[in-house]
N, C-alpha and C positions, 0 to 999 in steps of 0.2 A: 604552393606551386608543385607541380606532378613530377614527380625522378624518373628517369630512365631505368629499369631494370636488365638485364640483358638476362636470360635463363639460363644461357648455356656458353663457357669460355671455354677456350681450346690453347692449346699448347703448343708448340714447332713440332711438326711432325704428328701430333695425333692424326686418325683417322676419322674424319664427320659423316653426318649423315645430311642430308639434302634437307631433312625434318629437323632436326636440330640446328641447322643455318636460316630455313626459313622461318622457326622460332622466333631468332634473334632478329629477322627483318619484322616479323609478326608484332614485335614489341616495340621496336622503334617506332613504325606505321601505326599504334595505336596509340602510342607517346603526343605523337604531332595530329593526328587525327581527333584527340578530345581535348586537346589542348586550347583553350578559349584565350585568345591575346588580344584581352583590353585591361582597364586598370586593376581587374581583380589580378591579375598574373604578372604585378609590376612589381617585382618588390622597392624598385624605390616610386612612392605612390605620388610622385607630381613628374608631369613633363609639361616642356615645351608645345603648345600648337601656334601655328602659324596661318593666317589667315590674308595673303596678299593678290591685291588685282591691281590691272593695269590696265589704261583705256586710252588708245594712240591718239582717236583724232583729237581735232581741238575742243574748246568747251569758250564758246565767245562770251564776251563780259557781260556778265548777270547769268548767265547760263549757271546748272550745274548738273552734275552725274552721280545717278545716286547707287551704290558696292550693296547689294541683299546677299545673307545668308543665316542660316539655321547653326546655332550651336550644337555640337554633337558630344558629347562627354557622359557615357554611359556609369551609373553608378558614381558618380563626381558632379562637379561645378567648374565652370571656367572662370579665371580671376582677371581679366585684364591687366598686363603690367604695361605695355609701348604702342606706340602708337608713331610709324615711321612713315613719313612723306615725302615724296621727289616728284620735279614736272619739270618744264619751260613754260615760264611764267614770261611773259610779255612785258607787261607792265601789271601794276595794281598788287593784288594777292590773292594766295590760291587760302581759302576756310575750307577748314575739315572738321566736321561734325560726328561724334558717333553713337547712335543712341541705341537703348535697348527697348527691347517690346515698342517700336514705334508704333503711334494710332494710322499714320499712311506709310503706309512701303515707298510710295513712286516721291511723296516728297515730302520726311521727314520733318518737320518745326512743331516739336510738344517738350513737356517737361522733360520727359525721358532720356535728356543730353547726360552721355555719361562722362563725355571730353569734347575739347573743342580748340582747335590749334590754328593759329594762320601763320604764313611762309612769305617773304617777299623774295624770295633767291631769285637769280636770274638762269642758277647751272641746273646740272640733272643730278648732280648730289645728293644724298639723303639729306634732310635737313627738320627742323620741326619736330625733334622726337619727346616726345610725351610720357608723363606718368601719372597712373590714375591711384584716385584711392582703392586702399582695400577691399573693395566691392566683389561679390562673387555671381556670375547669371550664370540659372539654373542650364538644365541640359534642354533642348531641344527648344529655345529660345529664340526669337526673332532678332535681327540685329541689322544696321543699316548706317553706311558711312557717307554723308555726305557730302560732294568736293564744290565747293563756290567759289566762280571766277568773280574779282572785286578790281573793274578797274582796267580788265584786258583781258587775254585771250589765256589761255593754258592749253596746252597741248601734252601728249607722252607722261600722263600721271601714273604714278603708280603710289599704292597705299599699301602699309604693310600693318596688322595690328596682331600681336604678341598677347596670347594667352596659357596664365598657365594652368594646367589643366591639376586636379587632384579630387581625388578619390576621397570618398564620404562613407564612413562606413553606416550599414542602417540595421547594426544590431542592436 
């Protein structure tokens, strides 16, 4: 990770010059300027990402809505650990599905389930929360959660899935 250098420290009372102050901005401004902040400049090399959506209207029984997005973890892998869910479930239940590389985006059903939870709650609590095995998907990965109403309606879902991110070194 890059240090800050300063060139030039002054004293109470010394006398500066305009060039010797603009130095010191000169250095800080090249500090933050080459300074690249992703996991290479982490020193602790795992965080948290967090990946949540929410979809008000309803979702009527057999209905479902299906969450796309791309993994992003430059130089690393994302590990899945949780998987959190809340709605107003009607009756029946609300299935959440979450697969990696699906063969269809708009309606996910292949091998590729990497968890797979169902809820009967009736409140908007979090509820369903999940843990996956130690599996790691790569960076810039497809990925697609999807919520199936069984039974009734669901409405005000939101889905939250927790990964943690870490750095791979490729020396």
């Amino acid at each position: 990770m890059a240090t800050l250098t300063i060139p030039n420290e002054f004293e109470d009372g010394d006398v500066i010059s305009a060039s010797e102050m603009n130095a010191n901005f000169d250095a800080v401004a090249t500090l933050i300027n080459n300074t690249r902040l992703d996991l290479e400049n982490i020193e602790n090399d795992h965080h948290i990402v967090n990946h949540s959506f929410y979809h008000h209207a309803s979702i009527s029984d057999a209905g479902y809505i299906v969450f796309r997005f791309q993994t992003y973890c430059p130089n690393g892998v994302l590990i899945p650990k949780q998987l959190s869910i809340s709605g107003l479930i009607a009756a029946g239940t609300m299935d959440v599905q979450v697969y990696e590389n699906p063969s269809s985006v708009s309606n996910p059903a292949d091998n590729n389930i990497m968890s797979s939870v169902s809820s009967t709650s009736t409140d908007y609590t979090p509820h369903a929360v999940t843990a996956f095995s130690d599996t790691s998907i790569a960076n810039n990965t497809p990925v697609a959660i999807k919520v199936l109403a069984n039974g009734g309606a669901l409405s005000q879902v939101c889905v939250t899935l927790s990964f943690l991110a870490q750095h791979v070194d490729t020396d």
